[in-house]
Residue, then its C-alpha position, 0 to 999 in steps of 0.5 A: x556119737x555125740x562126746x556131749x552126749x556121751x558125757x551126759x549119760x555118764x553122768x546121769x548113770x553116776x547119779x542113778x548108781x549112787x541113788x540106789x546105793x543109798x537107798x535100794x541095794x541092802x547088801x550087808x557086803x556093801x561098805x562105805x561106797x563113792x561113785x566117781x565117775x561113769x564113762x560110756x563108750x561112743x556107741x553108749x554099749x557099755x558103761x564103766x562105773x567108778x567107785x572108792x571104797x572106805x575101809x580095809x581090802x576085806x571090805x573092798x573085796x566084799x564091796x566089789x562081790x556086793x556090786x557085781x551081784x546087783x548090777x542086773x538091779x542097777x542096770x535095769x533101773x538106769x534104763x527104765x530112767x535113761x529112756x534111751x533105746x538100748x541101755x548100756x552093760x554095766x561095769x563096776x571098777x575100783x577107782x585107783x586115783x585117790x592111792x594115786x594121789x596119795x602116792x604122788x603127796x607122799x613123794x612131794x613130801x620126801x622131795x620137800x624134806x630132802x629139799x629142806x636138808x639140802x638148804x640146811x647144809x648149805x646154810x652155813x657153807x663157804x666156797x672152796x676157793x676164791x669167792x669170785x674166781x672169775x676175773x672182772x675187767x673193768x670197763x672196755x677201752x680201759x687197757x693201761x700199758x705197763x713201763x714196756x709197752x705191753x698190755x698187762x693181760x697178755x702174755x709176753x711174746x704175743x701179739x702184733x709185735x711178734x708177726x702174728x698179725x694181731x689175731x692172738x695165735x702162735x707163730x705161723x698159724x693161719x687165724x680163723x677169721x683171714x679168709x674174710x681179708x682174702x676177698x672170699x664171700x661166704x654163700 
C-alpha cells in the first residue's frame, strides 16, 4: 500500500480518537489523555494508537482499562468517518517516549555536572613536569657544529665518520632504505 496513505489514515485516526475523548467517551476511569500518534500497517488492518497519560500508575492503569472498553465506540466511529472498506482493529499502547526522553536529560544533566567538576579541578592545575616536554629545533638547515665537528644532537660515535653509511644504525647493520641503492624496484 501506498506509505502516503498509510500515514495519512494514521493521522486522521489520532484526530478521530482524540475528538471522542473529548467529547463522547464519559468514563470516569479516563485521566488527562494525549494521542500522539497512530500507526497503521500497510495493509491498513490494523491500528496502533498512541497515547500519554498525566498522572500517577493508578491513573495509567485505569486510563489504559477505560480505553480498552471503548475501542468497539472509537473503532466504529473511525470507520463511519474514514470511509474506507475495511476499518482497521484498533490498539491503544501507552507511549513511553516522554520517560524516555526525560531519562536521556536527566543523564545529559549528570554529564553536564560531571563536565563542570572536571573543568573546576582543572582550573588551577599545573603540569608535572616540563611545561613543553618536547624539544623545538629551530628552523631546518640550522644545525651548528660544536669545536670538534660533530653535531650537538647526535650522540658521539654515530654517523658517517664511524662506517655506518650515514643512515643512523649501529655498526654493521643493514639500513632500512639500502635496497633502493641496490637497483631493486619495488612492484
Amino acid at each position: 500500500m501506498n506509505p502516503a496513505r498509510t500515514r495519512k489514515l494514521g493521522e486522521r485516526i489520532a484526530q478521530i480518537v482524540a475528538e471522542m475523548l473529548e467529547h463522547r467517551i464519559k468514563d470516569p476511569r479516563l485521566g488527562f489523555v494525549t494521542i500522539t500518534e497512530a500507526r497503521v500497517t500497510g495493509d491498513l488492518r490494523e491500528a496502533t494508537v498512541f497515547y500519554t497519560v498525566y498522572g500517577s500508575e493508578t491513573e495509567q492503569e485505569g486510563t489504559a482499562a477505560a480505553l480498552a472498553s471503548a475501542t468497539g465506540l472509537i473503532r466504529s466511529e473511525v470507520g463511519r468517518q474514514t470511509g474506507i472498506k475495511h476499518t482497521p482493529s484498533i490498539a491503544f499502547q501507552l507511549d513511553k517516549v516522554p520517560d524516555t526522553a526525560a531519562a536521556i536529560e536527566d543523564a545529559v544533566a549528570r554529564a553536564r555536572a560531571a563536565d563542570a567538576a572536571v573543568a573546576a579541578a582543572r582550573a588551577g592545575a599545573v603540569p608535572a613536569g616540563d611545561p613543553d616536554p618536547y624539544r623545538t629545533s629551530g628552523p631546518p638547515g640550522d644545525d651548528e657544529d660544536d669545536e670538534d665537528g660533530e653535531d650537538e644532537d647526535r650522540p658521539a660515535g654515530t654517523g658517517a665518520a664511524n662506517g655506518t653509511s650515514g643512515h643512523g644504525g649501529q655498526e654493521g647493520e643493514i639500513p632500512a632504505d639500502a635496497g633502493r641503492d641496490a637497483g631493486y624496484s619495488p612492484s
